[in-house]
C-alpha positions as CSV (number, residue, x, y, z in Angstrom):
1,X,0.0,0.0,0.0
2,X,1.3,3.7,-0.6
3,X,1.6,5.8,2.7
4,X,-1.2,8.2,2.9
5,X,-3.7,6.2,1.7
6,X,-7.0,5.0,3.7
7,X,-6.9,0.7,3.9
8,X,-10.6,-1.0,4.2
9,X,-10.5,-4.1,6.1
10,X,-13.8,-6.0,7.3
11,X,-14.4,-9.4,8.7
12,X,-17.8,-11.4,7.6
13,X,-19.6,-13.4,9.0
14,X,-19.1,-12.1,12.5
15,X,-20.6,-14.7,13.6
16,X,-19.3,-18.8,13.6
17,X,-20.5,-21.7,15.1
18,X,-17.7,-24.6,15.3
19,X,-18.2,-27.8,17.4
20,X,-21.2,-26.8,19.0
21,X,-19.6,-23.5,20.0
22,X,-20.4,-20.1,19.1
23,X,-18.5,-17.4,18.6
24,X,-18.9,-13.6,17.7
25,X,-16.9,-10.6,16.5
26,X,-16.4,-8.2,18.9
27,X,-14.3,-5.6,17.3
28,X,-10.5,-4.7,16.5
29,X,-7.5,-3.8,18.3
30,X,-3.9,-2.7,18.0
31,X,-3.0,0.4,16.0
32,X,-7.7,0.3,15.4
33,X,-9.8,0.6,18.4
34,X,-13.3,-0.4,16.8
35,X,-16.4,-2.5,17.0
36,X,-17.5,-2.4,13.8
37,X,-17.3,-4.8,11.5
38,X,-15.6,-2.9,8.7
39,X,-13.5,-0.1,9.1
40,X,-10.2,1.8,7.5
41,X,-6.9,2.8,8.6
42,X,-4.5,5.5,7.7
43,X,-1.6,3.9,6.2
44,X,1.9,6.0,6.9
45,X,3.4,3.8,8.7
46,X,3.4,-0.4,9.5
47,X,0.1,-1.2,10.8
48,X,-1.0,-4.2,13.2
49,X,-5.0,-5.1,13.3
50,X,-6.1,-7.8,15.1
51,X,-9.8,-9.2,15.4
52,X,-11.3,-9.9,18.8
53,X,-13.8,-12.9,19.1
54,X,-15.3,-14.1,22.1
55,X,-17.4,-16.4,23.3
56,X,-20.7,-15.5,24.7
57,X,-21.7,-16.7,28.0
58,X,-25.5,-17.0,27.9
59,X,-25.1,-17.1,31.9
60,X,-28.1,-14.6,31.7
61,X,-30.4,-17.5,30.9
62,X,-29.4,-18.6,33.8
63,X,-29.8,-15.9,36.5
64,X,-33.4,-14.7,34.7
65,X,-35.5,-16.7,36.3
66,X,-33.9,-15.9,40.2
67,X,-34.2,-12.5,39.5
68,X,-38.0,-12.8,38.2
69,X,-39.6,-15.6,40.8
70,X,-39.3,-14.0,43.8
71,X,-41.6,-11.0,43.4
72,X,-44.9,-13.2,42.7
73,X,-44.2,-14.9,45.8
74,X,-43.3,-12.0,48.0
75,X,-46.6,-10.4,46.9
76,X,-48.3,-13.4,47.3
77,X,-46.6,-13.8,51.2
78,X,-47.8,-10.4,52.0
79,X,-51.1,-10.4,50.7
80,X,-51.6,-13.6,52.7
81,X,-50.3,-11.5,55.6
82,X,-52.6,-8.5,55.4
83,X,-55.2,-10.9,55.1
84,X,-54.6,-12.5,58.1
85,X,-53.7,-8.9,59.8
86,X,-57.2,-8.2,58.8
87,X,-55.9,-5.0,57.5
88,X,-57.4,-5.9,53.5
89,X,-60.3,-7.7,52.9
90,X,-60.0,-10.4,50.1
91,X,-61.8,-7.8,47.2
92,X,-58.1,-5.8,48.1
93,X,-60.2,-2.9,49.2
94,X,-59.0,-0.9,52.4
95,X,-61.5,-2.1,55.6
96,X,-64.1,1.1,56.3
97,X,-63.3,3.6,58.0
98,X,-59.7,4.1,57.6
99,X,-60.4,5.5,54.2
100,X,-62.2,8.5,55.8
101,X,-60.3,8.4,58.6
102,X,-56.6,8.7,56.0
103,X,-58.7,11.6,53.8
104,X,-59.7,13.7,56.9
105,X,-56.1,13.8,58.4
106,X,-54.8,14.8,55.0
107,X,-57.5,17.5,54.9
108,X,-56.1,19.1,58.3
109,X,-52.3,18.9,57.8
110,X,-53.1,20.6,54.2
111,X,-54.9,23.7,54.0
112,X,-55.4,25.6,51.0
113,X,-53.5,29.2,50.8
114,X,-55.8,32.8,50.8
């Protein structure tokens, strides 16, 4: 190549499956820093490009369903809870009373301004 002149280089596919492993292109390094598939470089001097592959851990699979389970059965503990407390009838509507009782101390503490 002449000096001064922009080189293309690409990789494709960036994505390979070999013995029932995958792997994927995650950019360049050395003299280029990028993630993109295809990029250029300024040749005026010896340049060194190397591709980085890795391959991705699909740990997330994993770790998706402790992160997601526990909420329908913490809801489902404390509505058995209240229920028990008394505190919620089983419609999920506050007992009577304390409805009136919440509105009217909110009324008192706020007072419009004149």
């Amino acid at each position: 190549m002449s000096e001064g002149v922009l080189a293309p280089f690409s990789v494709s596919p960036t994505e390979v499956v070999s013995a029932e492993r995958r792997f994927a292109f995650r950019g360049w390094s050395g003299d280029v820093n990028v993630t993109a598939a295809t990029s250029t470089i300024l040749m005026n001097a010896p340049r060194h490009v190397t591709e980085i592959w890795e391959e991705p851990s699909d740990w997330w699979w994993f770790c998706l369903p402790l992160a997601v389970i526990p909420f329908p059965i913490l809801y489902y503990v404390v509505r058995r809870k209240r229920r028990k407390e008394g505190s919620t009838p089983a419609n999920g509507s506050p007992p009577p009373g304390r409805l009136e009782a919440f509105v009217t101390a909110v009324r008192t503490r706020i007072r419009p301004r004149r």
